[in-house]
MDAnalysis code that builds the backbone (N, CA, C; Angstrom):
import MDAnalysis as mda
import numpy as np

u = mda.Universe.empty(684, n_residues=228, atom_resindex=np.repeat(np.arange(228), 3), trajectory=True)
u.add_TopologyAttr("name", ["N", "CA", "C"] * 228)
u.add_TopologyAttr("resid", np.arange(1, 229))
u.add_TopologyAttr("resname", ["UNK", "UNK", "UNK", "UNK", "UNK", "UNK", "UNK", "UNK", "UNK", "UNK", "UNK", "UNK", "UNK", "UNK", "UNK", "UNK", "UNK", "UNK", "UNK", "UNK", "UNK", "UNK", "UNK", "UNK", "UNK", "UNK", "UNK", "UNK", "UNK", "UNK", "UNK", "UNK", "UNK", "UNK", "UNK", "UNK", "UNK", "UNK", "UNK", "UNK", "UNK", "UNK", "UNK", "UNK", "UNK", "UNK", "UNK", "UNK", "UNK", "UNK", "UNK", "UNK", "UNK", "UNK", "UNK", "UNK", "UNK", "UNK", "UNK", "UNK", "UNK", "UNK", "UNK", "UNK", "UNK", "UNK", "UNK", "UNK", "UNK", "UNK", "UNK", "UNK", "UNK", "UNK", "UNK", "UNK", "UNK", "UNK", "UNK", "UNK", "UNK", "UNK", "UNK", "UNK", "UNK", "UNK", "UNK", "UNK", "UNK", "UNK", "UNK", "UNK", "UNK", "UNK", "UNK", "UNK", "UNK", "UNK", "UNK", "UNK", "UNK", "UNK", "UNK", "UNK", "UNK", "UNK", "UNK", "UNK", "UNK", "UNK", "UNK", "UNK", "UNK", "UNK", "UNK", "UNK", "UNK", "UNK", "UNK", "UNK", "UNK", "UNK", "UNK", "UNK", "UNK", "UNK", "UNK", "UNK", "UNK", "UNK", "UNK", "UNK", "UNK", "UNK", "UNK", "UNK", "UNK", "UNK", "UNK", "UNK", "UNK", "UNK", "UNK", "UNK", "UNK", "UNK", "UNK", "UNK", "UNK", "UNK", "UNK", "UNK", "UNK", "UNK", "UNK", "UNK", "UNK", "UNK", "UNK", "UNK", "UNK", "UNK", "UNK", "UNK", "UNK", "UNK", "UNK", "UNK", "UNK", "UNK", "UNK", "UNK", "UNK", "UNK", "UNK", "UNK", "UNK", "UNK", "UNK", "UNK", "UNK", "UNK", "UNK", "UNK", "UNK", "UNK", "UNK", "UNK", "UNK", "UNK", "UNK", "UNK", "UNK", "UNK", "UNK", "UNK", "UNK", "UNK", "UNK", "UNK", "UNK", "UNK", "UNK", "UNK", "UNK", "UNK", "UNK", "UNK", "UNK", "UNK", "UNK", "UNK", "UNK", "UNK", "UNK", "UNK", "UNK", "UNK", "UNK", "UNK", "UNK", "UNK", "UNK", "UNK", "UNK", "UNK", "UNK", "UNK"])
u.atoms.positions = np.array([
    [143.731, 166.766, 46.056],
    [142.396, 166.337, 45.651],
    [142.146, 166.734, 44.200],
    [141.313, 165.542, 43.525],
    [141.446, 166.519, 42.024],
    [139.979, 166.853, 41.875],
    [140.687, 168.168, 40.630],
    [139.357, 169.511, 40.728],
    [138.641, 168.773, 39.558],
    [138.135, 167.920, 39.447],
    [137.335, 167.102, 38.371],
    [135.879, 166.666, 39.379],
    [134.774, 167.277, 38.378],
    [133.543, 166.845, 38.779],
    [132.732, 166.165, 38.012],
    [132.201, 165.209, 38.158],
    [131.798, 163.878, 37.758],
    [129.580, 164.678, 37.725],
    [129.406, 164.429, 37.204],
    [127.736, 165.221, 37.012],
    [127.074, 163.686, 36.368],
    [126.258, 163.334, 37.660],
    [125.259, 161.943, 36.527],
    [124.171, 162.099, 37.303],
    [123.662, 162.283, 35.758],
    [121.910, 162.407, 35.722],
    [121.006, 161.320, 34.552],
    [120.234, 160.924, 35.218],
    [119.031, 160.270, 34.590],
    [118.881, 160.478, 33.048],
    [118.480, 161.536, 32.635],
    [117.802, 162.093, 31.536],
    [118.571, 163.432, 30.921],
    [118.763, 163.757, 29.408],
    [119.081, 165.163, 28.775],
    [118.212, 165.942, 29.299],
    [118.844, 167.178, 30.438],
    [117.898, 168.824, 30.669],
    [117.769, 168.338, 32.116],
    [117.927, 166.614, 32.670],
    [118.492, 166.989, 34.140],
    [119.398, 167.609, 34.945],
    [120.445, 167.486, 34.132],
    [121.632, 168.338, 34.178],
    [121.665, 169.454, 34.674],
    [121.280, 170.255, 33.389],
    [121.152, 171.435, 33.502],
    [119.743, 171.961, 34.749],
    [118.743, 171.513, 34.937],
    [117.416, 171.862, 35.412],
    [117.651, 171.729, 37.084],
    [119.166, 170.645, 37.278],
    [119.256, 170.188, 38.830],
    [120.613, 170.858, 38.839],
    [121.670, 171.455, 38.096],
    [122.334, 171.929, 38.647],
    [123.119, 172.548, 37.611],
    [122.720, 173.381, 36.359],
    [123.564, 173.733, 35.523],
    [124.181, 174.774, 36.070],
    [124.043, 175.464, 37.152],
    [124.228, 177.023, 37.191],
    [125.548, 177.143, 37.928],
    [125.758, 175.483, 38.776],
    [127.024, 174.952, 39.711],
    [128.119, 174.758, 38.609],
    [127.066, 174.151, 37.645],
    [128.212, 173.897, 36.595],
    [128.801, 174.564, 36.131],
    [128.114, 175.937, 35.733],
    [128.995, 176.776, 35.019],
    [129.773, 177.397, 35.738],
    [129.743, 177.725, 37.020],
    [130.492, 178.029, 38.477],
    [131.704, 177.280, 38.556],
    [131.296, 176.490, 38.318],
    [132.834, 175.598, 38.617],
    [133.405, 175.381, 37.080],
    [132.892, 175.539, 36.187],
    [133.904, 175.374, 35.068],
    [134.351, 176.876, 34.791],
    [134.018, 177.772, 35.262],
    [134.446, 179.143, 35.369],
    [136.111, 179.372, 36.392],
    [135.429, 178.419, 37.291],
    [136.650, 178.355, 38.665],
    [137.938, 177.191, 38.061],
    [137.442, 176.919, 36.692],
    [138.410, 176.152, 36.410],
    [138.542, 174.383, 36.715],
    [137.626, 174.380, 37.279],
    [136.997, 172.760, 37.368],
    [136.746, 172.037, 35.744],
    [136.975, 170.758, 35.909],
    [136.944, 170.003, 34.990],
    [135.463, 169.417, 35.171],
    [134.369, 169.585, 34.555],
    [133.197, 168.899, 34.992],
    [132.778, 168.024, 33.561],
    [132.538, 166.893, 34.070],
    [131.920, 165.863, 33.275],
    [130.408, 165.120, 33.262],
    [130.106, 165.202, 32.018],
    [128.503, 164.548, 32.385],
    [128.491, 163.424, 32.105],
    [127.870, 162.789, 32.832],
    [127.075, 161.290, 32.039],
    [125.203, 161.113, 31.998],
    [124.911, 161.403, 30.856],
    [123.878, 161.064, 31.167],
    [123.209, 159.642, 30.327],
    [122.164, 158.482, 31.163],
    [121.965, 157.800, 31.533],
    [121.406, 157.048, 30.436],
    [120.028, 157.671, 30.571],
    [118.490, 156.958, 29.823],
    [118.699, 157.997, 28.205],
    [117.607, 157.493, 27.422],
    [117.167, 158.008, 25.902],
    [117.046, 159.558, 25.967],
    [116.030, 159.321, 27.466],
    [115.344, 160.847, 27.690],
    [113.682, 160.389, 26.521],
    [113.182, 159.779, 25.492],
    [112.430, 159.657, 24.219],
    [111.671, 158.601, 24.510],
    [112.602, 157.759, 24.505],
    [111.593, 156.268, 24.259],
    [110.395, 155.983, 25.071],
    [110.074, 156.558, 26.252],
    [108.511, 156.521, 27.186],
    [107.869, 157.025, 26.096],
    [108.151, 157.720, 25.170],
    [107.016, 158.212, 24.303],
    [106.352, 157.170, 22.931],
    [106.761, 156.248, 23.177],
    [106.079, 155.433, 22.340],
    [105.652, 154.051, 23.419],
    [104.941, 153.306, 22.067],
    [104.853, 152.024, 23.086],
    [105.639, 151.333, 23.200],
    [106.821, 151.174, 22.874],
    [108.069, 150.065, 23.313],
    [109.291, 150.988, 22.737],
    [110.365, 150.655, 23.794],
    [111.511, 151.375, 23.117],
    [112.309, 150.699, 21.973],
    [112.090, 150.156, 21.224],
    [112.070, 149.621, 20.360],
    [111.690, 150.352, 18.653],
    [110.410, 150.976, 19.421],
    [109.929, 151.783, 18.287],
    [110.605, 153.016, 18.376],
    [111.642, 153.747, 18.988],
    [111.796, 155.021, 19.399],
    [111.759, 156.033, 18.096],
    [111.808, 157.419, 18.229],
    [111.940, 158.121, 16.909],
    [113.162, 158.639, 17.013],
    [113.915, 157.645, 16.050],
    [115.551, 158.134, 15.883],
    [115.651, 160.158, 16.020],
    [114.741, 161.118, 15.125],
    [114.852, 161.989, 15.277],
    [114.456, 162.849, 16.421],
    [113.989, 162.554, 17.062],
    [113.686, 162.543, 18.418],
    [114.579, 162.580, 18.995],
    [115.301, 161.546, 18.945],
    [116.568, 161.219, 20.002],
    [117.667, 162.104, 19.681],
    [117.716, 162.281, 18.256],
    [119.071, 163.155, 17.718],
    [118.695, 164.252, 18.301],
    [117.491, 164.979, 18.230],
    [117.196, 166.672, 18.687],
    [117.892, 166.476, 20.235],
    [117.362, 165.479, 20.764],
    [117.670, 165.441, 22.503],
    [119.078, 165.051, 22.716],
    [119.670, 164.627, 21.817],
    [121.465, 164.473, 21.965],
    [121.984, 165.816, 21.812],
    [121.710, 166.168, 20.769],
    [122.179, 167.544, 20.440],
    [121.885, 168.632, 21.051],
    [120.885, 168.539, 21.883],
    [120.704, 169.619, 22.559],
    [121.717, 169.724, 24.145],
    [122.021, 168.040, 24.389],
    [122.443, 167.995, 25.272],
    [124.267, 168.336, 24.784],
    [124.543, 168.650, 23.801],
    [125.874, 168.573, 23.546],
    [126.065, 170.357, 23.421],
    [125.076, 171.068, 22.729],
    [124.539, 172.616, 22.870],
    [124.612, 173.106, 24.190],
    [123.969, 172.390, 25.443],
    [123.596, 172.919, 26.096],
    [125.445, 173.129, 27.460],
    [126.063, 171.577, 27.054],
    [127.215, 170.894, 27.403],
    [128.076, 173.036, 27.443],
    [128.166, 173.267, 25.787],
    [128.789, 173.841, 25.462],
    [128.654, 175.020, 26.245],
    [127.573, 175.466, 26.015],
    [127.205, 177.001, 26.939],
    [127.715, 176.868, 28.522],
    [127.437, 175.721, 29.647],
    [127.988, 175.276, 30.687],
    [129.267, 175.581, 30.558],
    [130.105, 175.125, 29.725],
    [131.697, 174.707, 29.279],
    [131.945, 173.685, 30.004],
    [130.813, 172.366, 29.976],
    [131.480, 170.866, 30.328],
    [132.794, 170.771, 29.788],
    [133.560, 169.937, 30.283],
    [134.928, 169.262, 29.674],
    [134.180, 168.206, 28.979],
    [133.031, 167.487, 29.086],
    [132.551, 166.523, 28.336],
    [131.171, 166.079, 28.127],
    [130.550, 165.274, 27.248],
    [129.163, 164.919, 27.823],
    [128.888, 163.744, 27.561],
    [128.722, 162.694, 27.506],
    [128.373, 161.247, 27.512],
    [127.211, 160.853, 27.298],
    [126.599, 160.378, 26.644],
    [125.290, 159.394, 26.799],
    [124.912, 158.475, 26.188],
    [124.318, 157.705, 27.117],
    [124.112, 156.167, 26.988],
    [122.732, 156.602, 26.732],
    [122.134, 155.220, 26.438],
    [120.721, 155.386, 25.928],
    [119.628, 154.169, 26.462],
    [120.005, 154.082, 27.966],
    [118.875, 153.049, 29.119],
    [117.612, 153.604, 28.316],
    [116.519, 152.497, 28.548],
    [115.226, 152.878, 28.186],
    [114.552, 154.386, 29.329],
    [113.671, 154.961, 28.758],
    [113.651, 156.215, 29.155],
    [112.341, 155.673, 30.104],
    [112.343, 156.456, 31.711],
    [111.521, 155.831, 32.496],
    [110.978, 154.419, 32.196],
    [112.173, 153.482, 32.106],
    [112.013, 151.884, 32.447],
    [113.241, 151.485, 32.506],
    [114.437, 152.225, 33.779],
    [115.247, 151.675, 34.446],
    [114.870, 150.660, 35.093],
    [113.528, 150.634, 36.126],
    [113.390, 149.781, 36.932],
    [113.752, 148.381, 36.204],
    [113.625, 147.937, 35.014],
    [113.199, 146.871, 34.268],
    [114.382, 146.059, 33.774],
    [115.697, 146.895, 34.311],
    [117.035, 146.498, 34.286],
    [117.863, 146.384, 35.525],
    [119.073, 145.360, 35.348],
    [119.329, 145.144, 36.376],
    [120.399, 146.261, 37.113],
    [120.253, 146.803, 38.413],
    [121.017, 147.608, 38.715],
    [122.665, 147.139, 38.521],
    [122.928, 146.316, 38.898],
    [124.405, 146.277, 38.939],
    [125.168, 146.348, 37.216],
    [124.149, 146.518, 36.313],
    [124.898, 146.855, 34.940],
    [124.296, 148.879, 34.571],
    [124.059, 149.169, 35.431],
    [123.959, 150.552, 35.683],
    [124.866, 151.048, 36.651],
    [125.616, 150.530, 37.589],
    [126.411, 150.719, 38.252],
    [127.826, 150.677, 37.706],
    [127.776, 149.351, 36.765],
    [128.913, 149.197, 36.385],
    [129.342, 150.416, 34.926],
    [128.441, 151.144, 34.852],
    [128.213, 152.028, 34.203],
    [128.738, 153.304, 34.320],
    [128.295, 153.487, 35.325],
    [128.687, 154.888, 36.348],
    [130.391, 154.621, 36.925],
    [130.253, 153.058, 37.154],
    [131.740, 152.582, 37.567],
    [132.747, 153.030, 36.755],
    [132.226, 152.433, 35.208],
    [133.615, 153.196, 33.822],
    [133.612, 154.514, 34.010],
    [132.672, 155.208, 34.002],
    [132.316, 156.504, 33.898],
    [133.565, 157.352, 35.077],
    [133.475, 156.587, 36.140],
    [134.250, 157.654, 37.639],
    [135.737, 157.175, 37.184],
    [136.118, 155.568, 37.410],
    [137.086, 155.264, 37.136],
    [137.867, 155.878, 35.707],
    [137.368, 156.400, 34.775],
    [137.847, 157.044, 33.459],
    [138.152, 158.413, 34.035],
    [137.338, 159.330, 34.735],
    [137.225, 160.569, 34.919],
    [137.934, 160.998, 36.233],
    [137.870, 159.853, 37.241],
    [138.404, 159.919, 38.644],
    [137.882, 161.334, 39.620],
    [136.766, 161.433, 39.598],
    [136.261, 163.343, 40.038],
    [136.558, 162.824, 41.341],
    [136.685, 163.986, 42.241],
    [136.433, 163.888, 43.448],
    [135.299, 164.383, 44.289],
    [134.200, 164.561, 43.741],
    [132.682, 165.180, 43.546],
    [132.112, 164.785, 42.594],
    [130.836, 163.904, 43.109],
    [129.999, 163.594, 42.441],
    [128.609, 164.220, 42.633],
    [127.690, 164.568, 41.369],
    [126.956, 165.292, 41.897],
    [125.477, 164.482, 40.928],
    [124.428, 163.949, 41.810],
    [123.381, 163.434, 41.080],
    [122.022, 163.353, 41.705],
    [121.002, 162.777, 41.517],
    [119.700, 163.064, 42.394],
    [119.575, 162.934, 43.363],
    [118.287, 163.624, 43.924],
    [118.037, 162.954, 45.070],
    [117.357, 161.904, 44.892],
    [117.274, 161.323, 45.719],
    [116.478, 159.825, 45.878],
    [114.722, 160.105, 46.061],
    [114.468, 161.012, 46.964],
    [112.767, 160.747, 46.660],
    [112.379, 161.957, 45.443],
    [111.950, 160.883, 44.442],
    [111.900, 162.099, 43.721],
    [110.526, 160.852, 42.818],
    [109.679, 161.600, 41.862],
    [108.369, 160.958, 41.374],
    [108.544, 159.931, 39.769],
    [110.207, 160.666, 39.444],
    [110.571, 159.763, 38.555],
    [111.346, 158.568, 38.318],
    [111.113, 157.478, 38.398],
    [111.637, 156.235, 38.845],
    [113.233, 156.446, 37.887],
    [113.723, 157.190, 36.974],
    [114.531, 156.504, 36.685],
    [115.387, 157.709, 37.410],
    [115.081, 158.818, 38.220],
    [116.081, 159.337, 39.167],
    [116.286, 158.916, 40.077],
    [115.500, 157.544, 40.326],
    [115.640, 156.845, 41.643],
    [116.207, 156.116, 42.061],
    [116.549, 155.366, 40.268],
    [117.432, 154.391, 40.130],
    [118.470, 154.586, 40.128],
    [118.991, 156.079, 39.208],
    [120.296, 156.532, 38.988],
    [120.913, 157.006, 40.491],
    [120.047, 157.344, 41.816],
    [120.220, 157.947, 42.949],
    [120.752, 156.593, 43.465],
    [119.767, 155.258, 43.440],
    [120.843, 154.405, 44.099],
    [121.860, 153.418, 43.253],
    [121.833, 153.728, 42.395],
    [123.057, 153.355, 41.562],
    [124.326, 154.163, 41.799],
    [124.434, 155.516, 41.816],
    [125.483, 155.882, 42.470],
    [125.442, 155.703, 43.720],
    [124.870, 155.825, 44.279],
    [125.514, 155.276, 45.723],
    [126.495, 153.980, 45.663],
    [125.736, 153.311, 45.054],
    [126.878, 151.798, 45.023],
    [127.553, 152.326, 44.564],
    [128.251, 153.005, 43.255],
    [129.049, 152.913, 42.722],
    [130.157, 153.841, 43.565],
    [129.985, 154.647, 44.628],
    [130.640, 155.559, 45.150],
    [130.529, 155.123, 46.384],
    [130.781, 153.750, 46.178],
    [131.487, 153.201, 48.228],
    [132.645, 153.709, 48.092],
    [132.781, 154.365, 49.787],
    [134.105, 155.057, 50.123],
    [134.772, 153.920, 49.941],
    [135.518, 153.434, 49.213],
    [136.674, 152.032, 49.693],
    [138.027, 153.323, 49.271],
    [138.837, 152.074, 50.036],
    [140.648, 152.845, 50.222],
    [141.044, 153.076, 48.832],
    [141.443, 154.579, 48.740],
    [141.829, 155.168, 47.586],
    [141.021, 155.651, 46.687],
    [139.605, 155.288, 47.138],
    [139.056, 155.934, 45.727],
    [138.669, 157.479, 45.734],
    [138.464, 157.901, 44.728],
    [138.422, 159.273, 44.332],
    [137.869, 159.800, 44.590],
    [136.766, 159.493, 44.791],
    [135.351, 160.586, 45.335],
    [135.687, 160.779, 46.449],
    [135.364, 161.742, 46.818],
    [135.348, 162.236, 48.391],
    [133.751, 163.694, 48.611],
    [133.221, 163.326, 47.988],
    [131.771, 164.635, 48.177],
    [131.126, 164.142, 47.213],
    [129.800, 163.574, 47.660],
    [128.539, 163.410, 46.792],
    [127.077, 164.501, 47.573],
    [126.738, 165.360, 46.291],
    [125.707, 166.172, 46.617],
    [124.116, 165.724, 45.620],
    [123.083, 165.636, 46.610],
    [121.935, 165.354, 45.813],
    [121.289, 166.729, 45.242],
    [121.110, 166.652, 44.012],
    [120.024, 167.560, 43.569],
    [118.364, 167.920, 43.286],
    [117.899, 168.460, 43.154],
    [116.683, 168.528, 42.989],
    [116.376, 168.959, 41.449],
    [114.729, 168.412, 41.082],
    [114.385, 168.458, 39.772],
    [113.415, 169.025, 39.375],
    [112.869, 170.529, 38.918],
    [111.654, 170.655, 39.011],
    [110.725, 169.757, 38.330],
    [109.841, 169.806, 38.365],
    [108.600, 168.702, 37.704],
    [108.993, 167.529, 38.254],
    [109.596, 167.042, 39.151],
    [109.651, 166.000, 39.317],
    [110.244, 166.025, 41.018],
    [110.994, 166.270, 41.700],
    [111.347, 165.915, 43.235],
    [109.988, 166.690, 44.164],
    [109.579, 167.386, 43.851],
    [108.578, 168.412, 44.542],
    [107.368, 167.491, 43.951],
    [107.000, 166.876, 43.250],
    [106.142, 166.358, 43.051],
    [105.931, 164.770, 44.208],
    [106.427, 164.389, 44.382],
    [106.397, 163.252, 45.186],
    [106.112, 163.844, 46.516],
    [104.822, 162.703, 47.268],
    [104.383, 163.389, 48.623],
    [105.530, 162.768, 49.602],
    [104.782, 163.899, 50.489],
    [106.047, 163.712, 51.994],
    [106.021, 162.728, 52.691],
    [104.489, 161.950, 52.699],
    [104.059, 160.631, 53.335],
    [105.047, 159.355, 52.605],
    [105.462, 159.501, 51.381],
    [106.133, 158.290, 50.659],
    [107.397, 158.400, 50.337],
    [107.666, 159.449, 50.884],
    [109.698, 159.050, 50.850],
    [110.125, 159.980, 51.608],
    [111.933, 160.048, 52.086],
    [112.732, 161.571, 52.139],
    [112.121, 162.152, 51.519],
    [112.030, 164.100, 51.919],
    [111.929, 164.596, 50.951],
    [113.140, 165.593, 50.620],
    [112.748, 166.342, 50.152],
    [114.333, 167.376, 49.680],
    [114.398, 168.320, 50.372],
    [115.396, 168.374, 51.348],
    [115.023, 169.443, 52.293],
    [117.226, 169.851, 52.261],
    [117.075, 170.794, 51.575],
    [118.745, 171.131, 51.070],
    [119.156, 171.320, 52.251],
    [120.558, 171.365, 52.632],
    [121.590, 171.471, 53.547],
    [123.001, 172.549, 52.787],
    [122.772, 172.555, 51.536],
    [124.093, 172.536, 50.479],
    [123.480, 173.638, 49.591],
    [124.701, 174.921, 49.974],
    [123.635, 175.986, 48.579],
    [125.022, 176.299, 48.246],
    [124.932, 176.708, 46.525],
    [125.902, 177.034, 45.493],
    [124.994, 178.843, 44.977],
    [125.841, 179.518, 45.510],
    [125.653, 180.796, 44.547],
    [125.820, 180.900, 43.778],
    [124.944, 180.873, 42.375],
    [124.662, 180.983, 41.017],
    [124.169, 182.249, 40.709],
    [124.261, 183.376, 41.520],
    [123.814, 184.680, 40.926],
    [124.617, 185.201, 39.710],
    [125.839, 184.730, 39.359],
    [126.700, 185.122, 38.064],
    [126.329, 184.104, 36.794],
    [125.743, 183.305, 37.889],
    [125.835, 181.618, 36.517],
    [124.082, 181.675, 36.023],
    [123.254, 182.047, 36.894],
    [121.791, 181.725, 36.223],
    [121.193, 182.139, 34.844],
    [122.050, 183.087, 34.523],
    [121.513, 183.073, 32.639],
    [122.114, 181.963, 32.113],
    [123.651, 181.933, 31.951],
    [123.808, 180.804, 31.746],
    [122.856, 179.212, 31.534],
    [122.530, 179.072, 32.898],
    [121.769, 177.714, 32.889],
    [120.277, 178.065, 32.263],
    [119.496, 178.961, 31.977],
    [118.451, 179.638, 31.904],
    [118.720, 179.193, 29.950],
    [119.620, 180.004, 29.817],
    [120.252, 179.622, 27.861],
    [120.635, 178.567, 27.809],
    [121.018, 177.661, 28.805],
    [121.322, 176.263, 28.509],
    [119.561, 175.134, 28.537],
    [119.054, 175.787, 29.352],
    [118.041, 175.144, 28.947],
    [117.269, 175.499, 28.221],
    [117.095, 176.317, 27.379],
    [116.290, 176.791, 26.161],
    [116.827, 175.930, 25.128],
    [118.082, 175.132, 25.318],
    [118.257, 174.472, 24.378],
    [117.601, 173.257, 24.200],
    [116.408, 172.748, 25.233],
    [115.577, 172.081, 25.462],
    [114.266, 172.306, 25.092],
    [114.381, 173.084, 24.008],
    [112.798, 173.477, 23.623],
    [111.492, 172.788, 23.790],
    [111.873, 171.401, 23.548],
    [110.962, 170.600, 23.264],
    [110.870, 170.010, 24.792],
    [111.632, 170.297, 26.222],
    [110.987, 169.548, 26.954],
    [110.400, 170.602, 27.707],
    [110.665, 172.624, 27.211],
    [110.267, 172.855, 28.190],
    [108.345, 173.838, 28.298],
    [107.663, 173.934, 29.242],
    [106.217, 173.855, 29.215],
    [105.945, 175.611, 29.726],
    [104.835, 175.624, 29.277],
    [104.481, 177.345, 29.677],
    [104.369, 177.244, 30.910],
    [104.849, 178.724, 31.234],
    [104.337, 179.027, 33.020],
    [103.140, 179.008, 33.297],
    [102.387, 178.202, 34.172],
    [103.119, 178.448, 35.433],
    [103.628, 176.554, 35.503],
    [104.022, 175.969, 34.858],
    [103.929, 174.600, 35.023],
    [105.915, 174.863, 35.513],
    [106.650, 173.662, 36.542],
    [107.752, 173.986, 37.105],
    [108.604, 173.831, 36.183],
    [108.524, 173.316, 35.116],
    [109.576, 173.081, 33.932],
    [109.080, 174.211, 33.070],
    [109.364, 175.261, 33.596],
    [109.289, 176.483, 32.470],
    [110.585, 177.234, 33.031],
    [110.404, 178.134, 31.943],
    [111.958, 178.952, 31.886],
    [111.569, 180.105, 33.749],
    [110.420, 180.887, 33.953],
    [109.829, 181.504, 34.512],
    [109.960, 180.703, 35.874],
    [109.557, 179.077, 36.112],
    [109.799, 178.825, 37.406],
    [111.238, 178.396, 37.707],
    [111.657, 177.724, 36.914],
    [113.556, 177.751, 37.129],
    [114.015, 178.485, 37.616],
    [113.681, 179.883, 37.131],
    [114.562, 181.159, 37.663],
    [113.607, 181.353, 39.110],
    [112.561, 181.224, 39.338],
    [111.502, 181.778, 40.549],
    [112.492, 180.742, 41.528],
    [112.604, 179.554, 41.180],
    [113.112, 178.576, 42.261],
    [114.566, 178.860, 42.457],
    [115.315, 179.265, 41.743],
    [116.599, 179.647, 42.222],
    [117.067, 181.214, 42.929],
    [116.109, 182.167, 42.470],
    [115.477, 183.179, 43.240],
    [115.068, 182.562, 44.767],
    [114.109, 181.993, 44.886],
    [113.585, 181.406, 46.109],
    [114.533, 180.833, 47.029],
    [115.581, 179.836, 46.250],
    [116.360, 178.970, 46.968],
    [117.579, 179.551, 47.268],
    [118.202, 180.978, 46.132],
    [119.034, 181.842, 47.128],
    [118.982, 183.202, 47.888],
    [117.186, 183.392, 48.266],
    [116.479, 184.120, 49.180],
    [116.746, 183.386, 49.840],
    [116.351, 181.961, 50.317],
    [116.727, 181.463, 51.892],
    [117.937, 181.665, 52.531],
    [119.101, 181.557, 51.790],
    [120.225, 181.653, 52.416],
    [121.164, 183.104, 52.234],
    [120.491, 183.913, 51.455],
    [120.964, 185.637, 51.752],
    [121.573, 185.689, 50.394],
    [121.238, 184.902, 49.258],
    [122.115, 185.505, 47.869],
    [120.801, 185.506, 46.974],
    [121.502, 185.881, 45.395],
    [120.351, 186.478, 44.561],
    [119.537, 185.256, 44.128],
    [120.452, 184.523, 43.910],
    [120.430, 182.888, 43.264],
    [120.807, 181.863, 43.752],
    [120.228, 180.382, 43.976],
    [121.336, 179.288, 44.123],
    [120.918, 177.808, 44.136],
    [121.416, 176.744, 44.120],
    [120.705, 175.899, 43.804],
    [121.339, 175.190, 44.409],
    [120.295, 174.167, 45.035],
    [120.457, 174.027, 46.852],
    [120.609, 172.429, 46.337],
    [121.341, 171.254, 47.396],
    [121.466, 170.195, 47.254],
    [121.571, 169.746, 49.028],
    [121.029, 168.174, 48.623],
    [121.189, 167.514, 49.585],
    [122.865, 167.131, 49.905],
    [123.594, 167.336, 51.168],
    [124.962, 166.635, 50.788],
    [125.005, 165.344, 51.495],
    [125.266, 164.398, 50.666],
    [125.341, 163.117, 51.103],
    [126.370, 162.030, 51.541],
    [127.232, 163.033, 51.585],
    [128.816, 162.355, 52.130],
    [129.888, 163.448, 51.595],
    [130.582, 163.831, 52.894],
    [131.707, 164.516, 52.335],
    [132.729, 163.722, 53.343],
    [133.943, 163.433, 52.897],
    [135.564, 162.873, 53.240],
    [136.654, 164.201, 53.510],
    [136.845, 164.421, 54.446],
    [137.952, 165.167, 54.338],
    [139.362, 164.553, 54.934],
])
């Protein structure tokens, strides 16, 4: 089986915010982990992506290539889908996306959102990999795990979708500074406590999430297919 992990997320600081701490875990263990990430992350901030602020976008590339480094990705990728206005494109050229992306990298673990979550373009990227990771004969993947996002999966009510209820915990008690300094390299997306995208609830929630299962730290995922 190969030790290559395939990481696709929506937006720069999903990454890291849904599962940097696995990441650095496994690129520690010697795993090959690769990112792709998706959308601008910028362009919702104006009125058309069209207008985007080139410098804007550079801070949010670069941070994602900073943040790559501290993890020790083997790589980081990004495309630049309009930022929350996936819906507005057609899935199967987002698929075919993720398609170059696995077929180049061949992981045998893929690791990306969960599906009910309040931001449409993790929703898209959630069922975009799915297509793109039909079990067919021979292919590579064999384990897809959903993650969670603060400011965003906990926000969506229980009446209007799945919600995130983990099955899948990764002990990150060695890795959580790590992801903690990887997202500071996100200055600009991240908000004072007590709001969930702060440095203060990141760590409270991975505290929390490896109190449930008896460790210091960990960051819990939905698992959504494993092949053995």
């Amino acid at each position: 089986m190969s030790k290559t992990v395939a990481v696709i997320a929506a937006h720069p600081d999903d990454e890291v915010l849904g599962c940097g701490g696995t990441i650095a875990r496994l690129a520690r263990e010697g795993r090959s982990v690769h990112v792709l990430l998706l959308a601008d992350g910028v362009s919702s901030r104006t009125e058309s992506p069209e207008k985007i602020d080139t410098n804007c976008l550079e801070v949010r590339n670069n941070a994602a290539k900073r943040s790559g480094k501290i993890l020790g990705c083997a790589s980081i990728e990004q495309l630049f889908f309009p930022d929350n206005r996936m819906d507005s494109l057609h899935l199967l050229d987002i698929v075919k996306e993720i398609e170059k992306f696995i077929n180049k990298h061949q992981p045998s673990v893929v690791i990306t959102h969960h599906g009910g979550d309040v931001n449409v373009d993790h929703r898209i990227v959630h069922e975009a990999v799915i297509v793109a990771c039909r079990p067919q004969p021979g292919f590579s993947v064999r384990e897809l795990l959903f993650f969670e996002v603060p400011s965003s999966t906990e926000w969506r009510p229980p009446s209007s979708c799945q919600m995130f209820n983990p099955n899948w915990f990764v002990d990150i008690s060695a890795t959580l500074d790590l992801k903690l300094q990887a997202l500071q390299e996100y200055q600009d997306e991240l908000r004072p406590f007590p709001h969930p995208r702060s440095l203060q609830a990141v760590e409270a929630l991975a505290r929390w999430r490896g109190a449930t299962v008896g460790m210091e730290a960990s960051e819990a995922f939905i698992l959504g297919r494993k092949l053995i």
